[in-house]
C-alpha positions as CSV (number, residue, x, y, z in Angstrom):
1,X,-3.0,-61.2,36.3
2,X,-5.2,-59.4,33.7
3,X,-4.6,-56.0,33.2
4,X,-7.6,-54.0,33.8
5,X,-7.5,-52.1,30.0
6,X,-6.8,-55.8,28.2
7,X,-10.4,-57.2,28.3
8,X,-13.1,-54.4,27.6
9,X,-17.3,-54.5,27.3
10,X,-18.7,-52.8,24.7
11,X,-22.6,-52.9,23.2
12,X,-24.1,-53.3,19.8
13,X,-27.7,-52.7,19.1
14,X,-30.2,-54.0,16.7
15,X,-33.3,-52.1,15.8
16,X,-36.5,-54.1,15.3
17,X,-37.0,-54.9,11.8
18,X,-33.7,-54.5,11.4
19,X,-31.0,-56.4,10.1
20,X,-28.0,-54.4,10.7
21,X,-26.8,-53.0,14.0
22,X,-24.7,-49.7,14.6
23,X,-21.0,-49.6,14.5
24,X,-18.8,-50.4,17.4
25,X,-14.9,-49.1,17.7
26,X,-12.5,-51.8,17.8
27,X,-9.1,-49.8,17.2
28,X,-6.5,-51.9,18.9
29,X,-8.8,-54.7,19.9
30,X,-10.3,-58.0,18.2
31,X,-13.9,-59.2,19.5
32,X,-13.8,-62.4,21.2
33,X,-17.1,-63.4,22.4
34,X,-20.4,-62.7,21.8
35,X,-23.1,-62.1,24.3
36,X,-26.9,-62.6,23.5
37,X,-29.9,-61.0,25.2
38,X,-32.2,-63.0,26.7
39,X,-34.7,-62.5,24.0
40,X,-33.3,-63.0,20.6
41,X,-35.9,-63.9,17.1
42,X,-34.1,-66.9,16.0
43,X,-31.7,-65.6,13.4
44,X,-28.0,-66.1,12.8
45,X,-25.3,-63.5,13.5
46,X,-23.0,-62.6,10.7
47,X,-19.5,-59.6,11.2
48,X,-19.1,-56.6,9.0
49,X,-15.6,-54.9,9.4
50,X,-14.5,-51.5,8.5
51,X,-10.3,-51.5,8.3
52,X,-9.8,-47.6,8.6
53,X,-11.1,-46.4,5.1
54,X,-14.9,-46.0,6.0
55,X,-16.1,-49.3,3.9
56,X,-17.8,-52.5,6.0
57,X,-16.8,-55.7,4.9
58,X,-17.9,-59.3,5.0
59,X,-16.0,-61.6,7.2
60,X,-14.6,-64.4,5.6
61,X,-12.4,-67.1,6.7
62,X,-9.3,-68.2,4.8
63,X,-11.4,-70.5,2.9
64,X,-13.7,-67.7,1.6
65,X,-16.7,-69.2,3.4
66,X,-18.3,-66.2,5.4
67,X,-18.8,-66.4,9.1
68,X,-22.2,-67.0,10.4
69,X,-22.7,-68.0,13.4
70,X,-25.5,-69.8,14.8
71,X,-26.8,-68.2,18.1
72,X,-29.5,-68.5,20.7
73,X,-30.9,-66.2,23.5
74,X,-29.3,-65.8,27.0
75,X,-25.6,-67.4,25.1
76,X,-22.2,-66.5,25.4
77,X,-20.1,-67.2,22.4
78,X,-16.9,-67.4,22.0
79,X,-14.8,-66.3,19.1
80,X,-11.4,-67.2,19.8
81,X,-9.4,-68.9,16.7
82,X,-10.8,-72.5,16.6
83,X,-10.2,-75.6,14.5
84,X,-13.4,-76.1,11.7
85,X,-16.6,-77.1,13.1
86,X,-19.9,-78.2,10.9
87,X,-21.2,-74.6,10.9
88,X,-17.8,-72.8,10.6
89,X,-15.7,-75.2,8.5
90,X,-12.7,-72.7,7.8
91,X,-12.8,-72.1,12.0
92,X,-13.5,-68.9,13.9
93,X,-11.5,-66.1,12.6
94,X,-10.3,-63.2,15.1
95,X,-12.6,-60.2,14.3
96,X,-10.6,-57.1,14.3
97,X,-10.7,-53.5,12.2
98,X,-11.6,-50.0,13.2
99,X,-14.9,-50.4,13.4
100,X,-17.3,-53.7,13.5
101,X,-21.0,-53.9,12.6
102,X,-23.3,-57.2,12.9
103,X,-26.1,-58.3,10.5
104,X,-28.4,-60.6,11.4
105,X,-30.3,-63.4,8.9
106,X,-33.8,-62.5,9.8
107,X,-35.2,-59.1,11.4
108,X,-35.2,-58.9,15.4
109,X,-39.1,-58.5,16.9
110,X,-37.7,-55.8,18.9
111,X,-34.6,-53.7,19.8
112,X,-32.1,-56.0,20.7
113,X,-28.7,-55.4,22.7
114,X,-26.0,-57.7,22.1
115,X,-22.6,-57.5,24.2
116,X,-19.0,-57.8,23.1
117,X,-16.0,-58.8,25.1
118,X,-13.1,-57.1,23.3
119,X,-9.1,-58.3,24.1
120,X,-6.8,-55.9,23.4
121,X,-4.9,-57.2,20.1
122,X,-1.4,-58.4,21.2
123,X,1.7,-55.4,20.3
């Protein structure tokens, strides 16, 4: 059974004309999937992570490539630690920090609400 404080929802908005959304708290949690609006300009999703001292980050993998992540309107994507692919070849790092941020590759046409599911990082 999944405790009802393990798995969490949280939002992340991008402004139109924007490429960077507002910060979301993580403390204690990683993201683990990604959860795209039904209208999305066609752009790719890249994480920016604070660790506690007030700076956003790149995310890289442990190959140095940084993750981008191809998405589409009405997906859900998942984040969970994967083997390499074509488009992530180091695989999907966990996203965790105190805070997280998402830029996107190309502005959005309008305001744009992405979700996060959040998992409560193992003690």
């Amino acid at each position: 059974m999944i405790d009802r404080y393990t798995i969490r929802y949280a939002t992340i908005d991008v402004s139109d004309d924007d490429d960077l959304s507002n910060a979301v708290e993580l403390l204690g949690f990683q993201v683990v999937a990604v959860i795209m609006p039904a209208a999305w300009t066609a752009a790719d999703i890249r994480f920016q992570v604070n660790p506690g001292d007030g700076t956003f980050r790149d995310v890289y993998d442990a190959q140095g490539v940084q993750l981008s992540l191809p998405v589409a309107a009405s997906r859900h994507v998942l984040l969970a630690a994967s083997e390499p692919t074509a488009n992530v070849p180091g695989g999907t790092p966990i996203i965790s920090g105190q805070q997280v941020k998402l830029s996107t590759s190309a502005g959005q046409a309008a305001d744009r609400t992405i979700g996060l599911i959040i998992q409560r990082l193992p003690c």
